[in-house]
N, C-alpha and C positions, 0 to 999 in steps of 0.2 A: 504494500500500500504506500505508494508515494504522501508525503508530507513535509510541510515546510514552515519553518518557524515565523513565528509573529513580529515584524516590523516595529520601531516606534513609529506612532501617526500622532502628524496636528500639535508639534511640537510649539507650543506658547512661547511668546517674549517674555524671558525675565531678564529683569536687572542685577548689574553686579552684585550688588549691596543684597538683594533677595536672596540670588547663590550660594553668599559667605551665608549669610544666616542659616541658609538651608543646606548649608555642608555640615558650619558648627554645631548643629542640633543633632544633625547624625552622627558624630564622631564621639557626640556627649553620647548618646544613647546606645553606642555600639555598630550601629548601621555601617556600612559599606557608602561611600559615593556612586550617590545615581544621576542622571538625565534627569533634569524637570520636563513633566508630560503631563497631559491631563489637566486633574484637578490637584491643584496646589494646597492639598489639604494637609499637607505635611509641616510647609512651611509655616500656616498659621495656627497649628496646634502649639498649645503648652502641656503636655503632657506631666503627668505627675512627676517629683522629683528624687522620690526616695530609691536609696541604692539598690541597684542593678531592676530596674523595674525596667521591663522591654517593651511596653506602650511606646506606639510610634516608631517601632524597630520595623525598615525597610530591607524587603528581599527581591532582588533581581530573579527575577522566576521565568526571563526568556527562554532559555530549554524546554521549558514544561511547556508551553505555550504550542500546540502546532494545528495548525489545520488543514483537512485535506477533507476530498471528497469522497465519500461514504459509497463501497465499491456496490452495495447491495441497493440503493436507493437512489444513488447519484446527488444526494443533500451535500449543501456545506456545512461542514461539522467543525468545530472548535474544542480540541481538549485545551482545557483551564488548565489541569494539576496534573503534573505526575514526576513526581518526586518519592515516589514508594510509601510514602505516610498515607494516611485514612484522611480524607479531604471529601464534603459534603455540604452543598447549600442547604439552607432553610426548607422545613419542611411544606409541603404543596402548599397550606393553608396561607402562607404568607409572601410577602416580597421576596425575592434575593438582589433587587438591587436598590440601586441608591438612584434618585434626579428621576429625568422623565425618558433615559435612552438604557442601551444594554452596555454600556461601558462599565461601570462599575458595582460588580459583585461584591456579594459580602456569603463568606464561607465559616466553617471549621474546621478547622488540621489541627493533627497532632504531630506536627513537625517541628517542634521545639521541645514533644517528647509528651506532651499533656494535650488536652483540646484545648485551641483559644480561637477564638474569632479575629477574622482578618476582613480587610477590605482593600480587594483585586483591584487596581487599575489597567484592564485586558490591554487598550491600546499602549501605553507605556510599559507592560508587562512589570508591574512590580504591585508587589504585595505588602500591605503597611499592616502591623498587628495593635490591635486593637485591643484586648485585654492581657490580663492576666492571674487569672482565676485559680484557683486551688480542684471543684468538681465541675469545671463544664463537661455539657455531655452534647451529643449530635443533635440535632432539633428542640433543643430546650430556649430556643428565640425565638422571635419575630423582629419584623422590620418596618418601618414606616418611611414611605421614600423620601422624606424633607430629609435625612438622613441621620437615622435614630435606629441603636440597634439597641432592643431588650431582651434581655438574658436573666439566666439564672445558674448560678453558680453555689450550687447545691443550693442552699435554702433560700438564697440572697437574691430578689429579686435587684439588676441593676438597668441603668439606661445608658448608652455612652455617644456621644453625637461623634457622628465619625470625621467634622471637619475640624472641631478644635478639640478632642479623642479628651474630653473634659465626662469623668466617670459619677454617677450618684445612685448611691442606696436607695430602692426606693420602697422593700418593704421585706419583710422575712417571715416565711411558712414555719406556724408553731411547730415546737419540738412533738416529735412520732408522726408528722406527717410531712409526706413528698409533695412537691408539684409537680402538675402534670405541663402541659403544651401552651407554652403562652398566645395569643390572640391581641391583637391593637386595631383598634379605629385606625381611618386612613391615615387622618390627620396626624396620628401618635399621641392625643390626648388621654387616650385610656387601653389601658392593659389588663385583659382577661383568663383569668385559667382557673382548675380547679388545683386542689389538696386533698388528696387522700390518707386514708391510716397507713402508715408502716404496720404491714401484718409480718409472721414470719413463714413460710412457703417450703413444702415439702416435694410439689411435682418438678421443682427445676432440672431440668435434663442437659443445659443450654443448646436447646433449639428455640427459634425464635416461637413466641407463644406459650410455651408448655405451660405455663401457670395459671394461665388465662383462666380458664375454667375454674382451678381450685379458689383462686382470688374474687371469680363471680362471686361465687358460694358462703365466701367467709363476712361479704355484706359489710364493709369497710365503710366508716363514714367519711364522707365527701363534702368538700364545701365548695361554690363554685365562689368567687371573688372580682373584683373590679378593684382597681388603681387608677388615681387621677393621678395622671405624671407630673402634673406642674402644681399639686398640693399636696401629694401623695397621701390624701385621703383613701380609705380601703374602706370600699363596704360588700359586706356577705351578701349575695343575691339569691343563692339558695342554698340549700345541705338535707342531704338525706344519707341512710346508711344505707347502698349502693355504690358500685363501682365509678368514679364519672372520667369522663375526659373528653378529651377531643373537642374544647370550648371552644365556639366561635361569639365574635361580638360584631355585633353590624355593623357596617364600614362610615355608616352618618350617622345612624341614631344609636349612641351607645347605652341606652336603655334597653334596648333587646340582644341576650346574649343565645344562642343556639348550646345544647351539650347533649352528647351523647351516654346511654347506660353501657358499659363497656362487657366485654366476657364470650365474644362472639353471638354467632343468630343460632347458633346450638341451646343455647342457655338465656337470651335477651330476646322476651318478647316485645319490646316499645324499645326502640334506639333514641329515634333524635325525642329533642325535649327544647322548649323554649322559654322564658322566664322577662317579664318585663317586670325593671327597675321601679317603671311610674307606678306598681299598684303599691300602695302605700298600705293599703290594710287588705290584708288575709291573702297575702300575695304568694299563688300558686306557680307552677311549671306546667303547663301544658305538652299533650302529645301535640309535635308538628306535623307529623304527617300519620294518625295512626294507623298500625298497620295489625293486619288480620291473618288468622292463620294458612300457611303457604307464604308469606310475605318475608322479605330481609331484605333491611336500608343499610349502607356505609358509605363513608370518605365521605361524608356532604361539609361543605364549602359555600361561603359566601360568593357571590356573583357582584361585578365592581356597582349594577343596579340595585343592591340590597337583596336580592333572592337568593335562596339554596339552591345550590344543584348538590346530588346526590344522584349514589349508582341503587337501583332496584331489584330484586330479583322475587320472579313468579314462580312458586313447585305447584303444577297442576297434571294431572293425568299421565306421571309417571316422567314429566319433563320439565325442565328447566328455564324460564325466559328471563331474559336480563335486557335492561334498560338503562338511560340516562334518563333521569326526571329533574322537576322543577317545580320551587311552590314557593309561595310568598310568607313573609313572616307569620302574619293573620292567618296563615291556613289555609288561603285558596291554591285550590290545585292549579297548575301552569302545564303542564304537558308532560307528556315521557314518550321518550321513544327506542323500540326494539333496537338490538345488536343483530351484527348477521351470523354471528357465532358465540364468542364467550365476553364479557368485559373483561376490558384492561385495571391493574390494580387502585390506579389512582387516575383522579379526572381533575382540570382545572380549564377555568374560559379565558377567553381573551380579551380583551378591553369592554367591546360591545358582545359580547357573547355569542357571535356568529361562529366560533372556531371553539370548539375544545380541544383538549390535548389531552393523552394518556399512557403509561407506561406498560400498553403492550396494544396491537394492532392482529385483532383475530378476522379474519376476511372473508371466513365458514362456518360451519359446524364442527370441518374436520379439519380445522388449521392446525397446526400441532406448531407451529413456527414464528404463532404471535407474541406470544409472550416476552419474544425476544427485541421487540422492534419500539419506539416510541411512536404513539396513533396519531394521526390528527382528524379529528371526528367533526363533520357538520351533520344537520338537522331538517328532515323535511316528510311529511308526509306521514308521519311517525313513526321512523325510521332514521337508522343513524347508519349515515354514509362513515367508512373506514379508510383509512389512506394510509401507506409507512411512512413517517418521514425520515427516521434512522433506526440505524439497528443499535442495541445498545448490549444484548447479549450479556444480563446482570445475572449473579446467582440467586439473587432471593435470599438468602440465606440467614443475612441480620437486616435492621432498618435501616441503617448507612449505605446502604446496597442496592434500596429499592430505589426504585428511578424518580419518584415524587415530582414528575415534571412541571413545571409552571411558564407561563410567557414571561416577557421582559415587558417594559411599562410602554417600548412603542408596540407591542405585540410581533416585532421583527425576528424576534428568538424565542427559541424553548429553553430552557436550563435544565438539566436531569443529572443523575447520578448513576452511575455503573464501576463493576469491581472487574470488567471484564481483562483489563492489564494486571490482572491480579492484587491490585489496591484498590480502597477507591479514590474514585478521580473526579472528576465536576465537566461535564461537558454543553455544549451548545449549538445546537442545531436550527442553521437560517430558515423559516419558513417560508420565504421567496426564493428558497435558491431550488427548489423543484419543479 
């Protein structure tokens, strides 16, 4: 497979006096001299000062950088990482980049030997690190594109702006319980997730799941939570002894938060659930979409309009149908439409929701070869058109792994993940270039 490394482009004017500063800061912090490119977010960070703190530590990452065309699909493709470390964008639910184009990603790697959050400058090929955390873990952020990354570093909920890399506390999950998957308004005024009980667990096998079920069963109490970023107010929105996760918060009105009961459709009769902030007295969770027996909902996802999309699936008469569907906060139903063979694991839209994208492309009943490929899915007749855009050929194996695809903010890119070089890696596939 021919390939070829990534250029600097669109190299800015700076001044001497800019330079020196922008040398001195990295010589202070350990960095290497780099090329100014891009966004100059380096230069006007003050990053913390205490010894050996690698906030604002820049890495030349040209190598990793290469692109070529995708010999199965003919796409242009973009691997981001590959430096042998576990490296993975934000999970579907949220941004992975930063401004309004596909220029600058925000990742994790454990290429300094721990997970910390970085933010990719692709055209300049360099990587600026961004925390430096004691428990980060793979998808325990979100992102808000004014450029705002919130994480959790084990219990510590933080925020850190990724232009002046300026770090704040902004809340901590009580002692015996975990959080789960954070959520933010578009804006980044508010951040969502739940906490559940630390139990102790007897089916772990380390395969991905194995506990799932037992943890149903144990009926752990959950609290689902809101943060106001800019007063960091915390208020409890709901809590029941059930499994929760997978919060979402809607992208304008952060009164209504979406969450799911977790543990598989083996075990979870009523998934999604919704909860509005404004009812002040005797304020309940409703079924968003209730489902009846033969029914299983997952992955649902806000839409940039405020709707859920969610993947469906129908057991009747000894067979299986699977869908993409659609419904509004309120409960009205919006449409679903059949697959031509299996769904893909994960689904997300595109700006105006005319395109989905998904981490696998079945084109039959008897595809045996989609699973491997990232989808791009349109909608009509009630029916969902399949396409491959690339092949991504991941193991499945853990969740760093799964390809969790999502667009870029002009909708010009897909971003996903795959272990297929044997790591994982972060890669990027142009939607115009098929």
């Amino acid at each position: 497979m021919q390939s070829r490394t990534m250029g600097v482009l669109n190299r800015p004017r700076v001044s001497l006096a800019d330079r020196r500063l922008f040398l001195t800061r990295l010589a202070a912090l350990g960095g290497a001299a780099v090329t100014m490119s891009g966004l100059d977010f380096v230069m006007a960070a003050e990053p913390p000062k205490s010894a050996g703190n690698a906030v604002g530590k820049v890495r030349q990452v040209r190598g990793e950088i290469k692109e070529y065309k995708d010999p199965k699909t003919g796409a242009r493709v973009r691997r981001l990482t590959g430096d042998g470390s576990s490296n993975v964008h934000p999970y579907f639910t949220s941004w992975s980049f930063v401004g309004d184009s596909a220029d600058n990603a925000i990742l994790v790697s454990n290429r300094s030997g721990a997970y910390q959050w970085y933010l990719l400058d692709i055209p300049a090929a360099r990587m600026v690190q961004l925390t430096t955390g004691q428990k980060i873990s793979a998808n325990m952020a979100c992102v808000a594109r004014r450029g705002e990354l919130f994480y959790f570093d084990g219990p510590v909920l933080h925020a850190i702006s990724t232009d002046t890399l300026q770090d704040r506390e902004l809340y901590r999950v009580p002692a015996g319980f975990k959080p789960a998957l954070p959520t933010c308004t578009a804006d980044g005024r508010y951040v969502a997730f739940a906490y559940c009980q630390e139990t102790a667990l007897s089916t772990k096998t380390g395969r991905i799941y194995s506990t799932m079920h037992e943890r149903y069963y144990q009926h752990p109490h959950s609290v689902v939570m809101r943060i106001d970023t800019e007063s960091g107010a915390a208020v409890a929105a709901w809590g029941e002894t059930t499994w929760i996760s997978h919060v979402l918060i809607h992208p304008t009105q952060p009164n209504l938060i979406v969450f799911c009961h977790e543990g598989g459709s083996t075990c979870v009769d009523q998934r999604m659930w919704i909860v509005d902030l404004n009812d002040r007295q005797m304020r309940k969770a409703s079924p968003l979409y209730p489902q009846r027996p033969g029914e299983s909902c997952v992955h649902e996802y806000f839409t940039q309009q405020g709707d859920v999309g969610f993947q469906y699936s129908l057991d009747r008469d000894g067979s299986r149908e699977q869908y993409n569907a659609y419904i509004r906060p309120d409960g009205t139903w919006i449409r679903q439409y059949l697959f031509p063979g299996r769904r893909p694991g994960h689904i997300q839209s595109n700006s105006d929701n005319s395109l989905v994208v998904g981490d696998g492309a079945y084109l039959s009943p008897d595809d045996r070869e989609g699973r491997n490929y990232v989808g791009l899915m349109t909608h009509a007749n009630g029916r969902v058109q399949v396409r491959r855009l690339a092949w991504h050929g991941t193991s499945w194996l853990t969740q760093a792994s799964h390809g969790h695809p999502s667009f870029s903010p002009d909708d010009r890119w897909v971003i996903y993940n795959s272990d297929a070089e044997k790591s994982d890696n972060v890669y990027m596939a142009d939607v115009q270039s098929l």
